[in-house]
Structures are given as structure tokens and as C-alpha cells.
C-alpha positions as CSV (number, residue, x, y, z in Angstrom):
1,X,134.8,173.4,24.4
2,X,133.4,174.9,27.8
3,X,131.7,172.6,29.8
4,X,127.9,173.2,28.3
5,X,129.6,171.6,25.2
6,X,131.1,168.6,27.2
7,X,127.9,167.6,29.2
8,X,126.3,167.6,26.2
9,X,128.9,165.1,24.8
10,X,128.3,163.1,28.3
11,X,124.7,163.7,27.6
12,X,124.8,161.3,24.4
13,X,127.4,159.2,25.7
14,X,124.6,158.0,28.6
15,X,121.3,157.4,26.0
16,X,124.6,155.7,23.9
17,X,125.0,152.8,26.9
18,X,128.3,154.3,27.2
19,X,130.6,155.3,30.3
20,X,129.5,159.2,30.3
21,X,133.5,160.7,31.2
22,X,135.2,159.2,28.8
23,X,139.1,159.0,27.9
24,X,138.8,162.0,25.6
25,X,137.3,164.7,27.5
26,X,139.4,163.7,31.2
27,X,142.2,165.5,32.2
28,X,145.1,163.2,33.1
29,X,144.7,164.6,36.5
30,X,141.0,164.3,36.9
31,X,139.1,164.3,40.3
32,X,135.9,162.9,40.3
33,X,133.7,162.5,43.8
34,X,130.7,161.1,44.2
35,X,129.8,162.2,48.2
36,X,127.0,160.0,48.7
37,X,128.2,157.1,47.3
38,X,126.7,153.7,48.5
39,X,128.4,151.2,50.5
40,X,131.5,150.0,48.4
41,X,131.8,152.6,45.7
42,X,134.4,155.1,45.5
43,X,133.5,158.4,47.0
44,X,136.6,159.8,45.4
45,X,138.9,159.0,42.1
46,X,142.2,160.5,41.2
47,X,143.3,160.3,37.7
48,X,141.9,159.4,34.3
49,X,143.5,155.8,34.2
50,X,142.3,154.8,37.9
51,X,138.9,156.2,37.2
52,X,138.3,154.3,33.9
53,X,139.9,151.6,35.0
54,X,136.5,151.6,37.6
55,X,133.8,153.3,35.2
56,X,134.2,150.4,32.4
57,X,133.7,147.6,34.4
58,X,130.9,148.8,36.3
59,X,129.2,150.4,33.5
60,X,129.5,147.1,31.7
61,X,127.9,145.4,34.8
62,X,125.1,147.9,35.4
63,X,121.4,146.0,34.6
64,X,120.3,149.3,32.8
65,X,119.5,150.4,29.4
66,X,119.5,154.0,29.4
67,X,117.0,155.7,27.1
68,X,116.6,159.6,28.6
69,X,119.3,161.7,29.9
70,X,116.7,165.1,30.5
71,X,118.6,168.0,31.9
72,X,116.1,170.3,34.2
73,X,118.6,172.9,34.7
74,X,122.1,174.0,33.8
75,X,123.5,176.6,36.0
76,X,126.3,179.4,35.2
77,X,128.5,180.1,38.2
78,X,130.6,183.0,38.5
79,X,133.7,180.5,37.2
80,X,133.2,180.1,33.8
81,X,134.7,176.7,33.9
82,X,132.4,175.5,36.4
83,X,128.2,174.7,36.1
84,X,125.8,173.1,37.9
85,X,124.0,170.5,36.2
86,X,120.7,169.0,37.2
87,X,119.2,166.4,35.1
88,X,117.5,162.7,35.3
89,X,118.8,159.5,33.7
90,X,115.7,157.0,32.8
91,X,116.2,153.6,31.3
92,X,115.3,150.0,31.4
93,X,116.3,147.3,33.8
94,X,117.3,144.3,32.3
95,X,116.4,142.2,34.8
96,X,113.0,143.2,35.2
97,X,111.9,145.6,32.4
98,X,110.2,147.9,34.5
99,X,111.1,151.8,32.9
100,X,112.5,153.7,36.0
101,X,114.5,156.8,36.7
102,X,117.1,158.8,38.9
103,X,117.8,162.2,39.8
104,X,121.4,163.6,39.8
105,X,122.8,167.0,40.6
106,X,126.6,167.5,39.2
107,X,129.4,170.6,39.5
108,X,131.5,170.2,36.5
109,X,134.6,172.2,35.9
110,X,136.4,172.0,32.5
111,X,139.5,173.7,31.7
112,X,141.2,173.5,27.8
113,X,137.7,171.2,27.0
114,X,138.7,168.6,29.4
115,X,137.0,168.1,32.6
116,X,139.3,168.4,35.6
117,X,136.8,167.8,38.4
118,X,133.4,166.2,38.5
119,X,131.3,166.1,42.1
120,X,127.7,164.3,41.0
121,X,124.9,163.9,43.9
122,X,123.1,161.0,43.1
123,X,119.9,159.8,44.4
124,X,120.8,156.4,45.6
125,X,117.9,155.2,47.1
126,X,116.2,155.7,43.9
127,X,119.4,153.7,42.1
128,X,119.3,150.8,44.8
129,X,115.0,150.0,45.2
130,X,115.4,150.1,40.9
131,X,118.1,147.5,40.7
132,X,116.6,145.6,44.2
133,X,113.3,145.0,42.3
């Protein structure tokens, strides 16, 4: 699998209400950065088992109900391991349910059909006024 295969397996796994990098598709060595992370997240995560042992939880905590994952744009780079992803997750907050969505932008490298790095660029303003409603 190269890595158009795996984010489409992430793809599902969001509009399934699931952690999107799951166990099966990380390399034990994984690197996953989130730059622009807000105020008490993890900007980086080495390794599988440290990074599950953070996605679970706060997947299980978030107040959404994912219903669209739509990709805008997937691009080839030079590296065929690597593409750029950009795509929007929509969904339902529990708390309120008002229908709202994000924007993300994602460089994904997969080597042997495991992903070995993944850098997303979330839009966290959009992610905090959602939940802060």
C-alpha cells in the first residue's frame, strides 16, 4: 500500500468515529507532529505505543460525531512515499448539535504500507470556537 491507499483507510476510519492512525498502519517508530498544536497538546509523538496511548483517550473524549472527511486535494511529491493531503473533516457536536467543520493540510510518508511520519496543519481556531460554542 502507498500512502493514497492508507489515507484512504484513515479516510473511513474518521466518518467511522475512529482514531484515524491506527495500530495497523503505524510503524513502530512512527513520528507524528502536529506544529500548531493548541496549548497542551503534543506538538510532537515518537512511537506507535506513546502515540496511541494519547490518540484513544482523546478521540474518546472529543464532543464530535464525524460525518464528512472531503479531500480537496492530494498531492504527489517527487518522493513517492510522501503526499500532501488537503481535506476537511465535518461532523456534529454533541454538546450543541450545531454541524461544523475544519480544514487540515497533512504530509504523509509511508514506507512498506505503514506510515512512518505524519506532520497535519490543523486549523485550530476553527477546532476551538466549534467546541467553545
Amino acid at each position: 500500500m502507498g500512502p493514497r491507499e492508507v489515507f484512504e483507510q484513515m479516510r473511513q476510519r474518521f466518518v467511522a468515529n475512529e482514531v484515524g492512525l491506527d495500530g495497523d498502519r503505524l510503524a513502530e517508530d512512527v513520528v507524528i507532529e502536529t506544529p500548531f498544536a493548541p496549548p497542551g497538546r503534543p506538538r510532537r509523538t515518537e512511537g506507535k505505543a506513546a502515540f496511541l496511548a494519547y490518540a484513544i483517550p482523546g478521540r474518546a473524549a472529543l464532543p464530535v460525531h464525524f460525518e464528512q472527511c472531503r479531500v480537496l486535494a492530494i498531492h504527489d511529491t517527487a518522493d513517492p512515499e510522501v503526499i500532501v493531503v488537503e481535506y476537511e473533516l465535518g461532523g456534529t457536536i454533541l454538546t450543541t448539535g450545531e454541524r461544523r467543520s475544519a480544514a487540515f493540510i497533512a504530509v504523509l510518508r509511508v514506507r512498506d504500507g505503514l506510515i512512518t511520519h505524519w506532520r497535519e496543519y490543523q486549523d485550530t481556531f476553527a477546532m476551538v470556537q466549534s467546541l467553545a460554542r
